[in-house]
N, CA, C and O of each residue as an XYZ file, in Angstrom:
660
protein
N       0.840     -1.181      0.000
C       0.000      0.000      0.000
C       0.886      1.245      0.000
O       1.703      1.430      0.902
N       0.754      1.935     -0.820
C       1.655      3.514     -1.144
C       0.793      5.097      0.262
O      -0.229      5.770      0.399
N       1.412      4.990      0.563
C       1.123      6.337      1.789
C       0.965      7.539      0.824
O       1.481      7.629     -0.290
N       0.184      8.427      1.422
C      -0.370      9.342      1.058
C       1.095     10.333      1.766
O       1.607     10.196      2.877
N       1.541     11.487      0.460
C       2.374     12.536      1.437
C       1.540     13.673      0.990
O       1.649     14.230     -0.102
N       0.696     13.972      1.926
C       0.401     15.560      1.933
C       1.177     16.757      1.976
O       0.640     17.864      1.955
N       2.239     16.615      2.026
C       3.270     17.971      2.471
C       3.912     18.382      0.726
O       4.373     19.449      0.320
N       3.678     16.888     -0.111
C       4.141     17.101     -1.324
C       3.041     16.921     -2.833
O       3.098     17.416     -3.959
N       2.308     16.189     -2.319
C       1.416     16.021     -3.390
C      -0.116     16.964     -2.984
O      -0.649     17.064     -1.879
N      -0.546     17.567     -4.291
C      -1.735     18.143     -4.363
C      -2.881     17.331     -4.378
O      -3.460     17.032     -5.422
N      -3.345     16.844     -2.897
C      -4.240     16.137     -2.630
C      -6.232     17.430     -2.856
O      -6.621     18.535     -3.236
N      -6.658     16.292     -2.346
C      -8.216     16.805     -2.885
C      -8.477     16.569     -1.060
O      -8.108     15.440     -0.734
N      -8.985     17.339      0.043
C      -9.622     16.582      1.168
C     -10.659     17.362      1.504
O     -11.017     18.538      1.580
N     -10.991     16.291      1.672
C     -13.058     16.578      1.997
C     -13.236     16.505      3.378
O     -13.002     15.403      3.876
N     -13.515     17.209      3.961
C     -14.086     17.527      5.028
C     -15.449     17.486      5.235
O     -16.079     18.264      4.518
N     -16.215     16.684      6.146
C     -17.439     16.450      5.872
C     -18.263     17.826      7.359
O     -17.598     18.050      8.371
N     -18.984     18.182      7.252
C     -19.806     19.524      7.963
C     -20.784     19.550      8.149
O     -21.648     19.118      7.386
N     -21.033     20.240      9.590
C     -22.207     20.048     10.088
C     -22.814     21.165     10.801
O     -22.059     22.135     10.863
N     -24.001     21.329     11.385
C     -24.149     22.395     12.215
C     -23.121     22.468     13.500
O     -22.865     23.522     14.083
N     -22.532     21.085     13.876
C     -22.053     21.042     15.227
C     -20.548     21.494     15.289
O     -19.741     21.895     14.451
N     -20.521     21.273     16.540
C     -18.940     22.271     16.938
C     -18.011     21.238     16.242
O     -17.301     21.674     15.336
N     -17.902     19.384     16.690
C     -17.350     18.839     16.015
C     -16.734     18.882     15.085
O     -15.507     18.781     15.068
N     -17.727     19.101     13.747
C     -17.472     19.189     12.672
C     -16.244     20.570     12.308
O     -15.207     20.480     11.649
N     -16.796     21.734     12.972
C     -16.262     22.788     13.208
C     -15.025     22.840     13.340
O     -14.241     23.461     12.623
N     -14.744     22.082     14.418
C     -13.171     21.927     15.702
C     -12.472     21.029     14.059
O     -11.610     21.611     13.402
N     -13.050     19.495     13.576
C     -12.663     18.867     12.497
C     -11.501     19.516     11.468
O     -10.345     19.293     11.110
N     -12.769     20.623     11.201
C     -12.272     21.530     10.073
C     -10.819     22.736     10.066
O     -10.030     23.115      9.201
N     -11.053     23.070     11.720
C      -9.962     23.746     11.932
C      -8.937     22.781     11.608
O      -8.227     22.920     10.612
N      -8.843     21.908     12.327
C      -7.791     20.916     12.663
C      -6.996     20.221     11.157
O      -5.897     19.877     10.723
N      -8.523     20.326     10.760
C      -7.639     19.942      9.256
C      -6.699     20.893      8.438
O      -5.613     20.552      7.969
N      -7.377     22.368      8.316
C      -6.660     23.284      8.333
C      -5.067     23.192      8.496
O      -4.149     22.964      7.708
N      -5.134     23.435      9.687
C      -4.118     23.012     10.594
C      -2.989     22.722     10.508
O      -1.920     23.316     10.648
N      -3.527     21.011     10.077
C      -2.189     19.972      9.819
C      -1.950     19.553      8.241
O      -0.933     18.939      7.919
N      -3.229     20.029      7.022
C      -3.257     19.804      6.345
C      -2.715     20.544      4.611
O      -2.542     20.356      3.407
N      -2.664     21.473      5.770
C      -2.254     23.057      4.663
C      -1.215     24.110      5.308
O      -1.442     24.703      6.363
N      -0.152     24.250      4.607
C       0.585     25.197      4.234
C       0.746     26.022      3.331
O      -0.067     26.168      2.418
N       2.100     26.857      3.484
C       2.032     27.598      2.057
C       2.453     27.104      1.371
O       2.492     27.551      0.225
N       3.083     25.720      1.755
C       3.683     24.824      0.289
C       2.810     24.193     -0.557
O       3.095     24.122     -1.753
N       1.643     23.654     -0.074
C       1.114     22.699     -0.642
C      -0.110     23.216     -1.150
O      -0.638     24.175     -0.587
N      -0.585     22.720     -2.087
C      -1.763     22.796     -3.539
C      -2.520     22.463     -3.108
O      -3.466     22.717     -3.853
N      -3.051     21.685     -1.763
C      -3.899     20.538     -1.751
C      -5.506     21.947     -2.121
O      -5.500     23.175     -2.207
N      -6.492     21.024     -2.220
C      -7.777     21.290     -2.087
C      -8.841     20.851     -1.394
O      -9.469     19.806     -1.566
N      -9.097     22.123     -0.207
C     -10.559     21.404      0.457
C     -11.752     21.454     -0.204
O     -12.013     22.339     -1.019
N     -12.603     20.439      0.129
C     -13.843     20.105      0.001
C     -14.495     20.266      1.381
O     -14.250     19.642      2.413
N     -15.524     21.404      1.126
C     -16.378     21.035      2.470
C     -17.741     19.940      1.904
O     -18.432     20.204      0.920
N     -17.840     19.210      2.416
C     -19.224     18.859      1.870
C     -20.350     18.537      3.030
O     -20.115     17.593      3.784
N     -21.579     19.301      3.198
C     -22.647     19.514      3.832
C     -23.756     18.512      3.013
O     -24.123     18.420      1.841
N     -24.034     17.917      4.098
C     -25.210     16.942      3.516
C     -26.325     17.451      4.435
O     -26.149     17.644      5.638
N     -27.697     17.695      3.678
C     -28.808     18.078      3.856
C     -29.745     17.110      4.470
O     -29.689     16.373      3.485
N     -30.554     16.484      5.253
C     -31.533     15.534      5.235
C     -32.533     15.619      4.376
O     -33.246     16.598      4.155
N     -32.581     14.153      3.708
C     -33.432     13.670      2.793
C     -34.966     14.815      2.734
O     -35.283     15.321      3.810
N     -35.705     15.107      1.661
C     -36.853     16.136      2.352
C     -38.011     15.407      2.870
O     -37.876     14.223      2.562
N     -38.971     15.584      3.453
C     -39.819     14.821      4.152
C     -40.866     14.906      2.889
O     -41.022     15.842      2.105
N     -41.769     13.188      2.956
C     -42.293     12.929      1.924
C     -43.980     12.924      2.824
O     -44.434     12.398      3.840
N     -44.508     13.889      1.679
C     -45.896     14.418      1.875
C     -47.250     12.965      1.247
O     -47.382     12.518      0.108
N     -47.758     12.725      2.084
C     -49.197     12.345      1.443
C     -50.256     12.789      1.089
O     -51.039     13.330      1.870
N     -50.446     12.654     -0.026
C     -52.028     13.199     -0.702
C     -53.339     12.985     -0.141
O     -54.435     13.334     -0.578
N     -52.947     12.169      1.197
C     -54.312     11.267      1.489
C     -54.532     12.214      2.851
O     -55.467     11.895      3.584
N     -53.531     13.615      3.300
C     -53.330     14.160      4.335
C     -53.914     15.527      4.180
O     -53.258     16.412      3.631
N     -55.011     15.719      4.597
C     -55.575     17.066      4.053
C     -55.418     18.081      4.719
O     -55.989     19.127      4.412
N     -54.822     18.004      5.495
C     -54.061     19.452      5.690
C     -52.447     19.653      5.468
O     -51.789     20.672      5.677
N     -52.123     18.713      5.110
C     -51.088     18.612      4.356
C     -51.243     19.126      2.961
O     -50.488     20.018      2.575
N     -52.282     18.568      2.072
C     -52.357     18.775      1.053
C     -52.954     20.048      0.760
O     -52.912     20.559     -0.359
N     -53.682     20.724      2.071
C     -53.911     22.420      1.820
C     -52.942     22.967      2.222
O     -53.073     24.119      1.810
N     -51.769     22.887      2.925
C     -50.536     24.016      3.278
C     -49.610     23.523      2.225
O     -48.807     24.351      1.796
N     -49.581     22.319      1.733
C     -48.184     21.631      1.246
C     -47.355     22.538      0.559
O     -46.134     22.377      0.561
N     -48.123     23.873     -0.279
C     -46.842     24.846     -0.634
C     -46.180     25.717     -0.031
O     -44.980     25.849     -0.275
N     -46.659     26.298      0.650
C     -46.223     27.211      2.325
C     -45.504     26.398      2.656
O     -44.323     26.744      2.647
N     -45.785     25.041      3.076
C     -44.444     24.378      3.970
C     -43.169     23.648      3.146
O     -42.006     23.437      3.489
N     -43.824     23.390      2.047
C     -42.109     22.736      1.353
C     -41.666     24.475      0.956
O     -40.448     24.590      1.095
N     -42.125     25.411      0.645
C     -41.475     26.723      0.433
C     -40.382     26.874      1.754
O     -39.156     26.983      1.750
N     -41.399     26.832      2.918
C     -41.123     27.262      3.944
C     -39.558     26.013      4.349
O     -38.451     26.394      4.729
N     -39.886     24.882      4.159
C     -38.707     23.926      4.353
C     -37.390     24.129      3.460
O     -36.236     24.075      3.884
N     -37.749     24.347      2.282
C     -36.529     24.594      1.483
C     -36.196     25.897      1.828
O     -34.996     26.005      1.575
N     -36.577     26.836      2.226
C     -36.038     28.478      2.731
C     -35.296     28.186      4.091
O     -34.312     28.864      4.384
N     -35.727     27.236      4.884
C     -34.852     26.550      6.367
C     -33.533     26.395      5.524
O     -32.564     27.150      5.450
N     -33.801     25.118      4.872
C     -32.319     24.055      4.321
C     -31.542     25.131      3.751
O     -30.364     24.836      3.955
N     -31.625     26.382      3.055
C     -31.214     26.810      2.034
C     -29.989     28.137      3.547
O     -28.931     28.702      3.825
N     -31.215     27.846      3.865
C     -30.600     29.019      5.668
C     -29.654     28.421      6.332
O     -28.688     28.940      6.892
N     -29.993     27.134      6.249
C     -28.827     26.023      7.180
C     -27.566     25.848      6.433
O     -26.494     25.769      7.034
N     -27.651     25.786      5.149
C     -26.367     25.419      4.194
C     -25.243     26.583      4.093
O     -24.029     26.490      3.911
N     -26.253     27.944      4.314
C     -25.402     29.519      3.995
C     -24.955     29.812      5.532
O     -24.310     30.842      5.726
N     -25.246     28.998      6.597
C     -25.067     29.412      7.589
C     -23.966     28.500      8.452
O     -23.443     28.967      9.463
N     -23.629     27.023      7.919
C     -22.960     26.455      8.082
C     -21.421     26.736      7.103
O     -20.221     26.638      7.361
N     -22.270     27.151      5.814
C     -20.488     27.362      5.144
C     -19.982     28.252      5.764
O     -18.847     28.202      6.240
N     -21.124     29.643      5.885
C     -20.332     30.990      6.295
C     -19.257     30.875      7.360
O     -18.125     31.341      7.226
N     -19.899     29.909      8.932
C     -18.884     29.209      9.812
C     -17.888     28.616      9.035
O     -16.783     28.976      9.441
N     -17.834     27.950      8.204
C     -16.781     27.216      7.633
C     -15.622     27.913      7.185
O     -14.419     27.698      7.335
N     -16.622     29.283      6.279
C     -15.255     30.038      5.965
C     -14.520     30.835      6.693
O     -13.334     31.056      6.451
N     -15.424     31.535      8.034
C     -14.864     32.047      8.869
C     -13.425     31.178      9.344
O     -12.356     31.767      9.508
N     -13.553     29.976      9.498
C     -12.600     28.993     10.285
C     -10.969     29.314      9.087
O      -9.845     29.709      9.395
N     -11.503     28.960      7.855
C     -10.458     28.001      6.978
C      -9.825     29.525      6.671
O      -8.637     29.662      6.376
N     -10.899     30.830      6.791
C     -10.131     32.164      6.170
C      -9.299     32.452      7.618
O      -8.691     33.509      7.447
N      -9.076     32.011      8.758
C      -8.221     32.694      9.307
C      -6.531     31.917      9.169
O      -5.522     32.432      9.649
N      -6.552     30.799      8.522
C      -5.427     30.337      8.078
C      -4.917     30.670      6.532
O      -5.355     30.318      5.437
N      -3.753     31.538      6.946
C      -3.082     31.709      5.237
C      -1.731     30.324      4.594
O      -0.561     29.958      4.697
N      -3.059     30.045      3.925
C      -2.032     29.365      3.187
C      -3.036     29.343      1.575
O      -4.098     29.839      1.198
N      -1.950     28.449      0.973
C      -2.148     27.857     -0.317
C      -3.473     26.732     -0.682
O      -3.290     25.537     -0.914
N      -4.554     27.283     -0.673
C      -5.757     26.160     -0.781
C      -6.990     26.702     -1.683
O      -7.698     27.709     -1.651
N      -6.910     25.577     -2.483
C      -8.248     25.800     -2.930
C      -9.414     25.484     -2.573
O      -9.395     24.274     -2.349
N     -11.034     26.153     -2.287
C     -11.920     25.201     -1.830
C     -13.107     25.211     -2.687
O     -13.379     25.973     -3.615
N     -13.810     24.151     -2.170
C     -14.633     23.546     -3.117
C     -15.739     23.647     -1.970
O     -15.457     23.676     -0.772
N     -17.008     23.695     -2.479
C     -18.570     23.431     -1.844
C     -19.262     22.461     -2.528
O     -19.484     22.432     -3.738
N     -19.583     21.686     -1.704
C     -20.623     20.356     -1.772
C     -21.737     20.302     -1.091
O     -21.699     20.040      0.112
N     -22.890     20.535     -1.728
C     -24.291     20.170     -0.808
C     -24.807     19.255     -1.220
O     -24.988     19.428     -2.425
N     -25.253     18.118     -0.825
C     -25.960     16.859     -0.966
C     -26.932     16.629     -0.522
O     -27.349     17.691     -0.060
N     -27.960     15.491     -0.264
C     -28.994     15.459      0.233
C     -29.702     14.200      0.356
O     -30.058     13.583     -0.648
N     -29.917     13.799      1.496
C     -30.217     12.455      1.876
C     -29.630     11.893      3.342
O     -29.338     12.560      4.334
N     -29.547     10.280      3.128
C     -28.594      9.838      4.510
C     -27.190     10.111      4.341
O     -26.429      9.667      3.480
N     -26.993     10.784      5.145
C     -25.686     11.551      5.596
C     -24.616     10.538      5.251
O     -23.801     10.684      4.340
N     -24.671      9.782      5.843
C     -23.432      8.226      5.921
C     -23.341      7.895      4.327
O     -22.247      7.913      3.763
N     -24.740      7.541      3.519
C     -24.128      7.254      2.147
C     -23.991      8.383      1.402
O     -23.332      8.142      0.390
N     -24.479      9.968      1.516
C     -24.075     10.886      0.400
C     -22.363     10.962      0.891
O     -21.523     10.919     -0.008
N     -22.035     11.043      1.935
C     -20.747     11.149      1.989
C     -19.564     10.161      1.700
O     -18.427     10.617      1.584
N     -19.784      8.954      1.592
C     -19.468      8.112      0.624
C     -19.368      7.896     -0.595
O     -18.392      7.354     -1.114
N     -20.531      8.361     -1.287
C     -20.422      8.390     -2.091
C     -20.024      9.146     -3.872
O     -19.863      8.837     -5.052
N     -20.044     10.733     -2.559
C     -19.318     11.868     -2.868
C     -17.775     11.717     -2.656
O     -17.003     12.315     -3.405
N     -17.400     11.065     -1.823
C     -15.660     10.402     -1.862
C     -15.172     10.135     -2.730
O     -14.107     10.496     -3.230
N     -16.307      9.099     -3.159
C     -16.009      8.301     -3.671
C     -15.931      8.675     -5.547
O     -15.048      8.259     -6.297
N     -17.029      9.491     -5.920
C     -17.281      9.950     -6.903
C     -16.384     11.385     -6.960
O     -16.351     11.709     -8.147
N     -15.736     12.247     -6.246
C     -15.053     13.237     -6.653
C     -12.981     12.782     -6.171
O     -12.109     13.643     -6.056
N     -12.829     11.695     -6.046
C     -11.785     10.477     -6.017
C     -11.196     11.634     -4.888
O     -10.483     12.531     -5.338
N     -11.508     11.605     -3.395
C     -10.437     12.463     -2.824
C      -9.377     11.490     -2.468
O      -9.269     10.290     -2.721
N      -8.588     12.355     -1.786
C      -7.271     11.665     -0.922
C      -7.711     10.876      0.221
O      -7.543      9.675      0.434
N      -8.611     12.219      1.279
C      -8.508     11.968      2.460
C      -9.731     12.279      2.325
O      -9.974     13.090      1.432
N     -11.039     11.681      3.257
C     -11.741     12.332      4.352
C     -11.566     12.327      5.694
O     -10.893     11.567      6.390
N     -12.414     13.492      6.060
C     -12.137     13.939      7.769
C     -13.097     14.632      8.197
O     -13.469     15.709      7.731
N     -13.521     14.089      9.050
C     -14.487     14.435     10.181
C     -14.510     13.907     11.753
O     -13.931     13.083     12.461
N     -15.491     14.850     11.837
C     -15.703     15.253     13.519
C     -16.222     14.016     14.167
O     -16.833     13.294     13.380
N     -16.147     13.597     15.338
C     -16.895     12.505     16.042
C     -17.396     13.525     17.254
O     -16.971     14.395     18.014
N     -18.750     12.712     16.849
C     -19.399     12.988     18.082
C     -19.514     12.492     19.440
O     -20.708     12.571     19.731
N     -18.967     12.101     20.244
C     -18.447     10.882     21.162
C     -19.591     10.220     21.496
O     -19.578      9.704     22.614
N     -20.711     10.072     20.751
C     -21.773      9.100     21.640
C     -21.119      8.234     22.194
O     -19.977      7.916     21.859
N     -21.945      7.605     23.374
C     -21.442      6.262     23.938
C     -22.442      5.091     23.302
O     -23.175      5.200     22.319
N     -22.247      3.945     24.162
C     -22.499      2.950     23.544
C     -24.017      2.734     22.738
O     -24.274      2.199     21.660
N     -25.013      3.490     23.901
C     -26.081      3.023     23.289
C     -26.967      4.220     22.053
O     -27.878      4.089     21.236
N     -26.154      5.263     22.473
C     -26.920      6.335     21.223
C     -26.328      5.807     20.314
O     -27.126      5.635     19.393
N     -24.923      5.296     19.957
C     -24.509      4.653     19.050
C     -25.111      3.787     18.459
O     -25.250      3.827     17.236
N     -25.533      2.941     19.121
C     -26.213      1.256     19.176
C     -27.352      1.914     18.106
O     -27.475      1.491     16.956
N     -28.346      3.263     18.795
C     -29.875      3.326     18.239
C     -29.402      4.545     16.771
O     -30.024      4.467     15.711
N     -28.578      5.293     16.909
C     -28.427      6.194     15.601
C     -27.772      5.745     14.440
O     -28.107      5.844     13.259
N     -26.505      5.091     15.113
C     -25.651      4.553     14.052
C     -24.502      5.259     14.181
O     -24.635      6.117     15.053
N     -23.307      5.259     13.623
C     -22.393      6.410     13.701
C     -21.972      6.418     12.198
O     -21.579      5.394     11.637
N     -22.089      7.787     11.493
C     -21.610      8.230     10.795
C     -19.989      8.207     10.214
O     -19.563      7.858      9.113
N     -19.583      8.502     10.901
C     -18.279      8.252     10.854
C     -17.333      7.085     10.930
O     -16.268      6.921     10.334
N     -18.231      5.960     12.179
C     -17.599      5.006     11.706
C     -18.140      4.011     10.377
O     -17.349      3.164      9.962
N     -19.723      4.160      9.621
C     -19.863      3.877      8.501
C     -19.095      4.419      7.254
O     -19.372      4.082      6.103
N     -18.219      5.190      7.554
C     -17.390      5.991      6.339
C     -16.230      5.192      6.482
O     -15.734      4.653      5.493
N     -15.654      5.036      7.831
C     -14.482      4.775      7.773
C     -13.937      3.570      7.179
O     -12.847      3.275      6.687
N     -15.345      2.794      7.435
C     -15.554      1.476      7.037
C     -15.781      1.124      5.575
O     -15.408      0.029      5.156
N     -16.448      2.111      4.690
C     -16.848      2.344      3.908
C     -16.244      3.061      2.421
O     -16.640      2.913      1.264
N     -15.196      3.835      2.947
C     -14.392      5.071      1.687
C     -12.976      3.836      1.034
O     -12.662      2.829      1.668
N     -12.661      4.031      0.389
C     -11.482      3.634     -0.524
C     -10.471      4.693      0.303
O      -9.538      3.891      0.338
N     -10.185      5.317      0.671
C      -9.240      6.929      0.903
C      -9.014      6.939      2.307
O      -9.949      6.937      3.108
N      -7.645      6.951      2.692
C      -7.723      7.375      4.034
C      -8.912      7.812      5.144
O      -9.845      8.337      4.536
N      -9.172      7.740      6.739
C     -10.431      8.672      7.135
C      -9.861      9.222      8.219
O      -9.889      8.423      9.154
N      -9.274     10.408      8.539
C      -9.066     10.737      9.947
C     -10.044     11.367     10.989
O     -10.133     12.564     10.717
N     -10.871     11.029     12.151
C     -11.831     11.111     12.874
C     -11.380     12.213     13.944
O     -10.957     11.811     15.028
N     -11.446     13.457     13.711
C     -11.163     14.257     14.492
C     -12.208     14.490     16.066
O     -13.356     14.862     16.310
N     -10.992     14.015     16.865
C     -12.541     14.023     18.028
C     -11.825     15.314     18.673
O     -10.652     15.645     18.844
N     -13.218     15.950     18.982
C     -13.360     17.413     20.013
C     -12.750     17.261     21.290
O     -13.309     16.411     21.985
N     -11.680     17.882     21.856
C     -11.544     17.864     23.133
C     -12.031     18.290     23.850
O     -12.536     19.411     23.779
N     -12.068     17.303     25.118
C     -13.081     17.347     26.389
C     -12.819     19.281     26.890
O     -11.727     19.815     27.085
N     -13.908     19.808     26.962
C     -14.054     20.544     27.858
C     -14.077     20.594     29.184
O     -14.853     19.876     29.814
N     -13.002     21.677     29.954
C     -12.665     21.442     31.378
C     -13.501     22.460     31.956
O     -13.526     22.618     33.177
């Protein structure tokens, strides 16, 4: 297996993003260790949206608001996406270096758009935040991160948040 050198090759890394600090702290960190002024590499943030909620016809008050509220839902998502990059760029613009970035919005289950966006834009690396559930929120949600890790062709480094004292 050939190692990845980031310090010399113009890698592609995707950073996966979220509303949470995690993701946030992730992104610095990648920053961080991932970019200088030497290197070409290119971030990817990519923000995955949840799937949109599916309306029935057989729901009549559903079917009398249904344009007010998918208006009203896509004006949320559209609020959440400009409000999560803007954090994003705040983070990645206070480091000067050499980077190009890229925006990704997707939409669906989180675990496979981000897979499969890996997978389809061939990065180097992904990296993301862990959320430290313990055993059993794990058990009932699933973890994201470790379905990627399990899951990508490409390196995954799991940036976990340090404990607050």
């Amino acid at each position: 297996m050939e190692a990845i050198n980031l310090k010399k090759k113009e890698c592609k890394i995707v950073v996966a993003v979220d509303e949470s600090q995690e993701s946030m702290y992730a992104l610095s960190w990648c920053v961080g260790n991932f970019f200088s002024e030497k290197t070409t590499n290119t971030l990817v943030l990519l923000y995955v949206k949840p799937p949109p909620p599916v309306y029935s016809s057989f729901d009549a008050a559903g079917y009398m608001f249904s344009g007010d509220v998918i208006t009203a839902l896509e004006k949320y998502g559209s609020d959440l996406v400009n409000s999560v990059m803007a954090r994003a760029e705040a983070i990645y613009g206070k480091f000067s270096s050499n980077m190009g970035v890229e925006r990704i919005v997707g939409s669906g289950d989180a675990k496979d758009v981000i897979c499969n966006t890996v997978e389809k834009i061939k990065a180097d690396t992904l990296v993301m935040g862990c959320h430290g559930y313990g055993f059993f929120k794990r058990a009932l949600l699933g973890s994201v991160s470790d379905h990627c890790a399990k899951n990508v062709k490409c390196p995954v480094v799991i940036v976990k948040h340090p404990e607050e004292k």
